[in-house]
Each structure stands twice: as C-alpha cells, then as structure tokens.
N, C-alpha and C positions, 0 to 999 in steps of 0.2 A: 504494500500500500504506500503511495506517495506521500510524505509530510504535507502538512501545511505549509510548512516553511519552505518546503521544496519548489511545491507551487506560486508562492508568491515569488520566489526568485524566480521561476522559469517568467512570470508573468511580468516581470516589471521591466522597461526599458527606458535608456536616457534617449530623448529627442532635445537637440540643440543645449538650452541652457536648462528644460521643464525636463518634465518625466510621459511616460504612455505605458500603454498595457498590448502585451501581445493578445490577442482572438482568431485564432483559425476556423475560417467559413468552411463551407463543404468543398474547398477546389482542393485541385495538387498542384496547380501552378501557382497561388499564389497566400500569402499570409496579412492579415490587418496589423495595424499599431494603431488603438483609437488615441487619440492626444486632444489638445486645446489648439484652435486656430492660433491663440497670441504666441505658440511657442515654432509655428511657422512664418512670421511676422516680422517688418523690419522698417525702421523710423520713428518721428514722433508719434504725439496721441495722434495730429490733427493728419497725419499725412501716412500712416501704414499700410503699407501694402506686403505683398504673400510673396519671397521669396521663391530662388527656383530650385527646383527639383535638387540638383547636384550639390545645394546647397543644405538642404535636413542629414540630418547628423543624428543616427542612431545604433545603437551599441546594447550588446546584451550582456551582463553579469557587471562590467563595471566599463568606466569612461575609457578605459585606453583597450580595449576586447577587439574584435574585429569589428568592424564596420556593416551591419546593414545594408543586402542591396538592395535602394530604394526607386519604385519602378513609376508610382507615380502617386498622388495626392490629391484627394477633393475636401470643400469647406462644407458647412452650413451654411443654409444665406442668412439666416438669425442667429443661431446660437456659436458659443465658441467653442466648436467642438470640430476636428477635422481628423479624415480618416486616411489614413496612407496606406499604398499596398505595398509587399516589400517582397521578394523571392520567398516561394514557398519555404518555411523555415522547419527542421524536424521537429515530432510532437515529442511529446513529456508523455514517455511509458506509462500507460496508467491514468493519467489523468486528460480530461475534457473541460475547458473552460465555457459556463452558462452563465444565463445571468436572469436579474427576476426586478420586480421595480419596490423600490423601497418599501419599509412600513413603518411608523411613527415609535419612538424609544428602541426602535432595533440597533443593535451594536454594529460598525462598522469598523474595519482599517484601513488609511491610506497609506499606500505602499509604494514610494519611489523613490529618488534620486537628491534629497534638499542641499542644499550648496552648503550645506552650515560642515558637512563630511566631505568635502569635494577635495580635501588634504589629507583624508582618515588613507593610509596603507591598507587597510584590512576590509573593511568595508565601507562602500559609499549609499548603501540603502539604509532605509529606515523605515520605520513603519509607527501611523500615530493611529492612536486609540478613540473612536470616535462614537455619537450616537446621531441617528436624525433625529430632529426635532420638528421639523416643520416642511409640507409642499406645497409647493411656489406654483400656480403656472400650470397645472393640472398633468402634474408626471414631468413636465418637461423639467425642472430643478428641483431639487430640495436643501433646507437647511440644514445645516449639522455642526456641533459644540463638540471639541474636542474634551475628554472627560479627566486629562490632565493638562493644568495651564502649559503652553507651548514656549512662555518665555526662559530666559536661563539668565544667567548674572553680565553676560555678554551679550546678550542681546534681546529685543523684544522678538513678541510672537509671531511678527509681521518676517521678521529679517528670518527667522527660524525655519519658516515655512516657504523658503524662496526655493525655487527649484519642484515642487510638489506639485508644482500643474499639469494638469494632464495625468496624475496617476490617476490610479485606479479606485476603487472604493469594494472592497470586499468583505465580503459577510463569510463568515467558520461555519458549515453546519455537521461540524465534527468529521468528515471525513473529505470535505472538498471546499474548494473556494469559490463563491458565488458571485461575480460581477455584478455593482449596484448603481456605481457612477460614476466620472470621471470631475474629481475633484480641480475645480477652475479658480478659486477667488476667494481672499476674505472679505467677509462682509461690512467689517469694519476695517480699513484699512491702518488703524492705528495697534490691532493686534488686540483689542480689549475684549471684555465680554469672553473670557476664557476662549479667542478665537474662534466667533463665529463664523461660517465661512460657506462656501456654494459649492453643492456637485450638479451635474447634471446626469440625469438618470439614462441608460448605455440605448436604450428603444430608440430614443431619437437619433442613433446611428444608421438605422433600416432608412430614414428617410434620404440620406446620402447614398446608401448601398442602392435603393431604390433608383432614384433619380438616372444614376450614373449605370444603371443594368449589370451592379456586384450582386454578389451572393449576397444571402440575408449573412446574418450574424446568430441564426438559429444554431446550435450543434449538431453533427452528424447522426448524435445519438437519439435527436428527435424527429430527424425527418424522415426515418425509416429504420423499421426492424430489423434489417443488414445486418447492422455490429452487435446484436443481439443472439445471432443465431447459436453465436459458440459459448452462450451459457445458459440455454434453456435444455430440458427435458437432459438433465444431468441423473436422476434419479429412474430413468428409465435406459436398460438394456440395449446393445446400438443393435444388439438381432432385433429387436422387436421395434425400437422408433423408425427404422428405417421406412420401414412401412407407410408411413404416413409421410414423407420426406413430402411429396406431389403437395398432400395438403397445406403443408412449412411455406412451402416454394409459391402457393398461389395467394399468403397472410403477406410472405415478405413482398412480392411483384403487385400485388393492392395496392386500393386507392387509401386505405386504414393507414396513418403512422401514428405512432405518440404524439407527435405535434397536435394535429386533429384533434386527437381523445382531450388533450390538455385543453385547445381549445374548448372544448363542448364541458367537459365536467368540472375543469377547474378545483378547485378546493373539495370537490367531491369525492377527491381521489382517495384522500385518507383517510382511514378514521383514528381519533378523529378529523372532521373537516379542519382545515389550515387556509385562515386565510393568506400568510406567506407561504401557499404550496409551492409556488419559481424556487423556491430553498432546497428541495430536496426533489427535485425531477432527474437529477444526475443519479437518483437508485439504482443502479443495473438490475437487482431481483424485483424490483418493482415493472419494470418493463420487458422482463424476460417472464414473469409472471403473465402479463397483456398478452405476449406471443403464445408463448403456450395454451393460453386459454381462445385466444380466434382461432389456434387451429384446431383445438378439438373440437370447436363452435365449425369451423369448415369441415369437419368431418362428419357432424351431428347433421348438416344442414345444405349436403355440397351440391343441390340443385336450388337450392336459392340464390339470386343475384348478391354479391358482395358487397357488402356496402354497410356502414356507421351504423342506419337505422335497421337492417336486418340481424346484425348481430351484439355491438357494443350495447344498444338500448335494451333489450332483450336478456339479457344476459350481463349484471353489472359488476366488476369487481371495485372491490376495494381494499387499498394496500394499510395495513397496519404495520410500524415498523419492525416495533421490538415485540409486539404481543404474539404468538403463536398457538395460545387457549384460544378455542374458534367459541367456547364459552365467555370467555371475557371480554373477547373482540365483539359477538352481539350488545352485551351489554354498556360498552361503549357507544356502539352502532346507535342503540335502544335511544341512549340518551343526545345524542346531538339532532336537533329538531331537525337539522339540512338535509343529516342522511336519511332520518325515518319519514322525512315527507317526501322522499323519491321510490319508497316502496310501492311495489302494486302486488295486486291479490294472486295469489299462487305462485310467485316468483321464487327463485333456483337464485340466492344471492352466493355470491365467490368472494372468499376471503383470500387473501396473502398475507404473508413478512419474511422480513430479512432473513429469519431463522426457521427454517421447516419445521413444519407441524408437531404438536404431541403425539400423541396414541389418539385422541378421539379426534378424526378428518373431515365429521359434517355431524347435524343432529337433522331430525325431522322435524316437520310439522308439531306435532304434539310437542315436543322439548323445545322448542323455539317459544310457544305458547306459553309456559311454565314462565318462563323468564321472561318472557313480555308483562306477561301477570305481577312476577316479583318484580319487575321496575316498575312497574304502576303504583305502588303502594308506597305510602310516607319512609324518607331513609330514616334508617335506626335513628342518627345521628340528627336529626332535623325534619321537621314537619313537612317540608315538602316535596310534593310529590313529582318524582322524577319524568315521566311521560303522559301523564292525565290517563283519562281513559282507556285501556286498553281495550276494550272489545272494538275500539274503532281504529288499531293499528292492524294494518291487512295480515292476512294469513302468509308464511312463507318459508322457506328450507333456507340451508346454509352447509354451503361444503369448502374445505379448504383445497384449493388450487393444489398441493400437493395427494389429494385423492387422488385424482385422475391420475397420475404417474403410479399409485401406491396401486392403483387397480389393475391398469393395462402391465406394469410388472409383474403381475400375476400370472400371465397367458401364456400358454405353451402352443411357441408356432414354428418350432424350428422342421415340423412336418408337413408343413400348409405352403400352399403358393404365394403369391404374393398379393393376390387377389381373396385368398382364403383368411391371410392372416388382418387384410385391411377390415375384411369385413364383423371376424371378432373385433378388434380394436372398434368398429364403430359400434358394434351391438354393447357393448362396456361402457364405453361415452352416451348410446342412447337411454342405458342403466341409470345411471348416474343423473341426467339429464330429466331423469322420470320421477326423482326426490321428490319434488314439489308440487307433484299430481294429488 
C-alpha cells in the first residue's frame, strides 16, 4: 500500500516561483499539472500577460530534478487556475489520484513548494494543516483557516506562504489522497486572521479540459470497469469463473461505469449514506463489488437490453466499509431515512465491504422483518424511536455480494461443457435471485 506521504510527494510539483499538483487523465500520451494562472504570469498588476511555453518551469521531487516536458498550457477566462499538459509522466504503483468538492469543517492539507525552504538541503516541501470554513461562489472557491498560525519569528504568514500557489489541497481518507483544490491567495493579504486564504475547488478544471477537447480529469478507475477486472470474483475457482468470462466481457464493453452509478446514486452508495461520498470512491472492493454483481445481474437477465434502468435500479447495492454483519449493516441500512426511502416491496437488496462476509451471507424475508420490528421500537438508551412505523417499511431480503461466489464455488463442473457449466452457474444466480419472492 502506498503512504500518504508517498502520494503527496509523487503529487506535488514546482511551476516557476508557485507550486501545482500532478493528475493523470485517461491518455498515454499525455499528463496534467493543475497550477494558478498568476504563476504562469509576467509584469505588473496593470499590465500581465501569460508567458511562453519554453518558459514554465516544472520539476518533480525538488527544484534542481529534471525538468518537465512541457507540451502546452490553457487558462480560465475567470478564475486563476491554468492547466498545463506535460509528456505523459509514469504512475505511482498503486495509487490513482480523484478528487470530490469540499465540505464545511473538513480537514485539508496544502502541499507544495513555499520559498521560506527554497535553501532547506533536504527538503523543499511542506505541507500546512488546514480546514474549510466557508463556499464562495457556489463550488467555484472556498475559504479555509489554516489550524496553526503560519507566522514564525522571521516572518509573517503572508511571506511564509509565498510559493504555495497552485498546490494542491488534499483530504486523508486513511488510505489515499483526495484532491479538493488548488490553493491560490490569502485572503487577507497582511497574513492575519490565523491566515485566511482561497482555494479553488479542482471541477472547474473540466471546464478548461472541456473547452480545449482534453480528457476530463475523471480517473481511469471511474470511467470503466477495465482496471477492475483483476480483483473481482477472487473467491471463486478460475475452472469455474471462467465460465461466465462472455458475461464479465459484455459488464466491462457497456454502457454501465462507476462514473454513471456515482452519478445517479451518489451518497446512496454507502451505508451509511455520506454526504462526502467523492472521499472514498477510490475503494477498489467497493467497485469490484458493482462488477461482480452486473454480471451475475447479466447472467440472471442476458436477454434483456443492458442498461442502468434494467439492472442497477432493480437490483441495488450498497457498500459498507468496515461492517461485514449483513445483521448490523441492515440495521444501519434501517436507520438512515435516505436508504430506507429507496426501498420497494419485495426487493433482493446487496450488501458489501472491505472485508468478506461472516458465516451468515443473507437473511430472508421473515429475519429482515424481526429487525425492522426491533428498530421501530424506543432505543434502550433514549425514547426515540428509530424508524417510526414499521409495518409501512416495504417487505425485502438481503444477501451479501460475497454469497454468490460462496454458492457458484460450490459446483462441480469440471464434467460439463461449457454451455453445461454456464447454465448451472445461472440456475445458482437465478437461486439466489428468488430470496425475495
């Protein structure tokens, strides 16, 4: 597993005298550096113009490293944010940089280059500890207070934080780092106010990539189930997945990606609901979960047309991270009004998480009901009552994503054709698929 720290060194780079953040789009020919217009910029206030090409100046791990080669550069026509492309640059093993748009008191770090280390031998990054506190503009900026003062005995906060434009603004969610914004300005230019200061949030980069016919700045990982393939359906047999490989093969060449699903369900994904869910979409079992399940969903169903409203609606999962009690995951489920008002009557719901299931893999109808009942009722601890009425939450099953592997490993087909053994495997899936009857 990659550091944090790993990642933010791979992530951070000098442009001219500011800082920028590497982000690789879906190309092989080329790689981004998101930055600030002012640090492509040259002259007074009243007379600035943009610099040429031969002249951006960018460097990875420290100022004297090799050089960057930079292929070409577009601005915003409002904001100060300008996006360079640079020769496709090798990825960081293991890690995918994403990004998600603020949320109010969320922790942040800015990570780059301040001039205050631009004589430090050992290292010239640094990294300041931040929260947002306020959005400007509706997503396009937000505010953020650095959570320790930025001054030091030699200098105010203003001189400390020279060099920091254009990095990055990154959110931890324990295992990876989330692009939030690219940190441009203080707000007060005298350094007070514990260093209140301006990012702009990384979306309004699409409208440049847009404009200029770049890739978005979506990651690989969400615009198609591709780089998912080589960690789904681990817990099943390669004599026996193979089988279904045609099914895998017509989930990943669909019109279905995680992009999509994100779009349409958003915060529904997890339970519980998040409304920072952009924080934690880089889950790999969380998306190799989705694969896995449209294609047994394509095996249950393989003469209906493909498509979002035939299978994802029908059929809904939802990722828990660390929970793997498909008992305590309903009971979570129970309580978050967002998930339980997307229930309908006789519905087959899918559990996941990070960590594969216990011993118990689904409950029926009737044990579903028991504990609909028991969260209806005043908690010990407090008079109120967790779900209101229960006889008006729909009836419905629940199996953990990890069944269907736990089942079809079961089948003996090393005697069957290949048309023999697909058809077991789907009569197991059409099993399973019958719970909620």
């Amino acid at each position: 597993m990659v550091s944090i720290e790993e990642q933010l060194r791979f992530s951070a780079v000098k442009v001219n005298e500011g800082s920028g953040c590497i982000f690789q789009p879906d190309s092989e020919e080329y790689t981004y550096v998101l930055t600030v217009r002012h640090n492509l910029e040259e002259g007074n206030y009243k007379e600035k113009k943009l610099i040429p090409i031969d002249h951006v100046n960018i460097y990875r791990f420290n100022v004297e490293g090799d050089r960057l080669e930079v292929i070409d550069y577009h601005v915003h026509t409002d904001l100060d944010l300008a996006l360079i492309i640079i020769k496709r640059e090798s990825a960081l093993p293991g890690f995918e940089l994403s990004y998600a748009i603020p949320s109010r008191n969320e922790m942040a770090y800015i990570y780059g280059y301040p001039q205050r280390l631009s004589n430090n031998i050992h290292d010239k990054r640094d990294q300041v500890e931040c929260r947002w506190t306020m959005e400007c503009e509706d997503h396009r900026k937000y505010e953020l207070k650095t959570v320790d003062p930025q001054h030091t005995w030699a200098h105010g906060s203003s001189q400390n934080l020279i060099g920091f434009s254009g990095s990055g603004m990154f959110f931890d969610n324990g295992e990876s780092i989330i692009l939030k914004g690219i940190f441009t300005e203080l707000r007060d230019p005298t350094g007070a106010n514990n260093s209140k200061s301006i990012a702009i949030c990384i979306h309004n980069f699409e409208t440049i990539a847009q404009k200029n016919n770049l890739k978005p700045l979506i990651p690989k990982s969400l615009l198609s189930f591709r780089p998912h393939v080589e960690f789904a359906f681990t817990r099943i047999d390669n004599t026996i997945s193979h089988v279904f490989n045609a099914n895998l093969k017509a989930v990943v060449e669909g019109p279905i990606s995680p992009n999509m699903i994100v779009e349409r369900i958003n915060e529904a994904l997890f339970v519980p609901s998040l409304g920072n869910f952009g924080n934690y979409l880089t889950n790999k079992r969380l998306w190799t979960s989705w694969l896995e399940l449209l294609t047994f969903l394509n095996i249950h169903q393989s003469t209906i047309e493909f498509s979002y409203e035939n299978y994802c609606e029908k059929v809904p999962l939802y990722f828990c991270e660390h929970e793997n009690s498909i008992g305590r995951v309903i009971r979570l489920f129970l309580r978050d009004d967002k998930l339980r008002s997307r229930l309908k009557n006789g519905q087959l719901v899918i559990f996941s998480s990070t960590e594969t299931s216990n011993s118990k893999e689904y409950l029926e109808k009737d044990k579903v009901k028991k504990i609909v009942v028991e969260c209806s009722r005043p908690d010990s601890f407090s008079p109120k009552i967790m779900i209101g009425n229960a006889s008006q939450v729909p009836e419905f099953s629940c199996v953990h994503i990890d069944h269907f592997s736990t089942e079809i490993g079961k089948l003996e087909t090393d005697d069957l054709s290949l048309e023999e053994a697909l058809e077991l495997v789907k009569s197991t899936v059409i099993k399973i698929m019958s719970y909620a009857e």
